[in-house]
N, C-alpha and C positions, 0 to 999 in steps of 0.2 A: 543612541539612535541618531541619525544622521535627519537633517532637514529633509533631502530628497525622500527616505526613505517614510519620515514622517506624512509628507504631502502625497505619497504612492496611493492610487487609489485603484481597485482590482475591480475587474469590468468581466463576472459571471455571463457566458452563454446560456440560457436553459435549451437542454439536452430533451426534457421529457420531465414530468409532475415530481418533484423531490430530486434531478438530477442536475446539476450545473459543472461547466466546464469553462478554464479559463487559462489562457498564455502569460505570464507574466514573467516582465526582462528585470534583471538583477542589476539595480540602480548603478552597482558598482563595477559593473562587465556586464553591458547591453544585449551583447550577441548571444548568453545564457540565458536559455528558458526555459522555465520554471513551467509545466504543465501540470494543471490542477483539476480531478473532477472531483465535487462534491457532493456527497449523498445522505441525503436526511433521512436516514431510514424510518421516519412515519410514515415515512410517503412514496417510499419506492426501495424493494426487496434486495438485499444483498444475496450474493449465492458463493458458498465455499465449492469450485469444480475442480475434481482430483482424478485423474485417469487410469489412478488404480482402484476408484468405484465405475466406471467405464468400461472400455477397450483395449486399457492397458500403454495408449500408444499418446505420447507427448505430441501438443501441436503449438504451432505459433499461437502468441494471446489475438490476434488478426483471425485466426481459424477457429480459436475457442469462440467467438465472440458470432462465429456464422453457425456453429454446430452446435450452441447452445441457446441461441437467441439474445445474446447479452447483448448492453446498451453499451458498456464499457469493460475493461479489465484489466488487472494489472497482473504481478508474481503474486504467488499465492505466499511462497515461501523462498528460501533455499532449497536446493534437494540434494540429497544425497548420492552416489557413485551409481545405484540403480535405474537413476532417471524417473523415480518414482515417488520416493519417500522424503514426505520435510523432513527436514533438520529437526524443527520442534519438533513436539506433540501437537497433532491434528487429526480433529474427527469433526465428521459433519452426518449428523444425525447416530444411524445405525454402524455408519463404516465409517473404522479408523485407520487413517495412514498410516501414523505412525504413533503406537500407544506407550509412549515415555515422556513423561516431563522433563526436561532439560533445565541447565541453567540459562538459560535466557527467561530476561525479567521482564517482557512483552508477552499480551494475549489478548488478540481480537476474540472477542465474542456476539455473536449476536442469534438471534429465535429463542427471545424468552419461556422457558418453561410452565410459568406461573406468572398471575396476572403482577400489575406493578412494577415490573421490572423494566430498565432502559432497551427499548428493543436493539440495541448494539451499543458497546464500549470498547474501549482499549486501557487495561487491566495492566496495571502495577504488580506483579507474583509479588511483591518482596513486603507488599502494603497489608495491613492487617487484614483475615478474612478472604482476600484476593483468593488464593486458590481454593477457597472451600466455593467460591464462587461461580466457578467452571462448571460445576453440575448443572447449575439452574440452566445453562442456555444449551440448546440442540447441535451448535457449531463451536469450534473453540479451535483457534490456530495462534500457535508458539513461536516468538520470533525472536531476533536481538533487539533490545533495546537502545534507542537511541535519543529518544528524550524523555522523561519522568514528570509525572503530573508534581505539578501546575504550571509547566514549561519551562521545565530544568535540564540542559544537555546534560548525559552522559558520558560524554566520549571529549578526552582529554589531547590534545594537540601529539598529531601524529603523521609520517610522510603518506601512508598510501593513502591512493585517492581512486576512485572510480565513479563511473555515470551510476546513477544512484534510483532507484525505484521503493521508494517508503509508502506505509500506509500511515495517516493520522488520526485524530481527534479533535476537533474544538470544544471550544467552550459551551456550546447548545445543542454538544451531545452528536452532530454531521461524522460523517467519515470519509476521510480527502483520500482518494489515490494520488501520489505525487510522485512524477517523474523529473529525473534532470541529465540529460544525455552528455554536457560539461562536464568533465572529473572533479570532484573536489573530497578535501576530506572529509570525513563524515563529522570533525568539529567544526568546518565550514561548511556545508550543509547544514546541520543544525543552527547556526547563526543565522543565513538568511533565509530560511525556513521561520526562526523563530522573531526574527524582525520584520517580516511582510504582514501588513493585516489582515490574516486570517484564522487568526483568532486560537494559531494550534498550542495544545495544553501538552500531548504526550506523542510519540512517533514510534514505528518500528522500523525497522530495516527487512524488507523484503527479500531482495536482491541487485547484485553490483555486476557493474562490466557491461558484457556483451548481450546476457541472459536478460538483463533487465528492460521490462518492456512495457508500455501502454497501447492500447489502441482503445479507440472512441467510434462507436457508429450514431446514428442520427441523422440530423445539424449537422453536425461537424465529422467531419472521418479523418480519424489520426492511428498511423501505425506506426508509432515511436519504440525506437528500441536502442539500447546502450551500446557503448564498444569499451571503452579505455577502462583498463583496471592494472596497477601497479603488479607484476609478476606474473601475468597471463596475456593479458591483449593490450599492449601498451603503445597503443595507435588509435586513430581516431576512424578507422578506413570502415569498419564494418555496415552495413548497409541496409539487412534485413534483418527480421526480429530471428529467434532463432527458437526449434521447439521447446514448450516447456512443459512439464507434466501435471503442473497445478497452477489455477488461477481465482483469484477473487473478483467474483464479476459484481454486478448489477443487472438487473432486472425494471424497467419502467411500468410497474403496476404496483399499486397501491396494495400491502401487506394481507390477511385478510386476521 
């Protein structure tokens, strides 16, 4: 780790009771920013929203965020040729998106079942126990893995690269939506992802390109959304966020 990167010190907005948002430039290429909100889910409600328990009908995460009452939100997932269905396996409560476990070795979970339990995690499949896991919580969304507890990349040096929208974990148990509208690879991503202080232990990949998207209301109001991804939109020109059929928001009220 570099001096700078050691001296980097990250300047959280609070957004709302358990919610924080913060801009941070990549020591080593300034102009990329690293958009981070964090959520302590003791203190403020995550929400899995899927528009095929809805209306059926895909919107920007900018629009999910007015039709939902969210504070924030990012991709829920990938989605499939429908414009409907994750990639994983995803279900939030009674309805399931999509009812197959895949090989991807990512899985948010959070609405503990039973007392005890971390009211949200990001879940190793591959680790012992892992998937019998999935039962205990009300939500549970499948994704590609992109770093493995205890902040280990997965992903081995490779050319494509695209604007990147992941979700995290730290170490005290928060869940970061993180966006980076900068192409990189997802082995460079992971790098300065995992050299900034904030503390992240394991990551998924949401989604890449165009599709990939944050917006933040509040404090702060941001509709960030991706463009550049190696053999679809290999320009920087894109400009609006574009619709999407599932999003992970948040909620600023305290759990009950």
């Amino acid at each position: 780790m570099t001096a700078a990167l050691c001296l980097l010190v990250v300047h959280f907005v609070p957004l709302a009771r358990g919610v924080e948002y913060a801009e941070i430039h990549d020591p080593a290429a300034p102009a990329d920013t690293l958009q981070v909100v964090r959520v302590d889910p003791a203190q403020a409600t995550l929400r899995a929203v899927m528009a095929s328990a809805r209306d059926r009908r895909p919107r920007t995460a900018a629009a999910w965020c007015e039709a939902e009452h969210l504070l924030a939100a990012i991709n829920l997932g990938m989605y499939r040729e429908d414009h409907l269905t994750n990639v994983g396996y995803a279900r939030d409560g009674a309805h399931v998106n999509q009812p197959h476990l895949t090989q991807y070795q990512s899985a948010l979970v959070f609405g503990p079942r039973r007392p005890g339990l971390p009211r949200a995690a990001l879940l190793d499949l591959d680790a012992p126990q892992a998937r019998e896991r999935l039962a205990d919580y009300d939500t549970v969304v499948q994704n590609l893995r992109l770093i493995r507890a205890p902040g280990k990349s997965v992903w081995s040096a490779q050319p494509r690269r695209w604007s990147e929208a992941a979700v995290a974990s730290d170490g005290a148990g928060r869940i970061l939506f993180v966006f980076l509208r900068a192409p990189r690879t997802m082995s460079d991503f992971n790098r300065l992802l995992l050299s900034l202080p904030l503390g992240v232990v394991a990551a998924m990949h949401v989604e890449g390109g165009p599709e990939a998207s944050l917006s933040v209301r509040g404090p702060r109001h941001v509709d960030a959304n991706g463009s550049y991804e190696t053999g679809f939109v290999e320009n920087d020109g894109e400009r609006a966020q574009w619709p999407i059929p599932n999003v992970l928001g948040v909620l600023a009220q305290a759990p009950k």
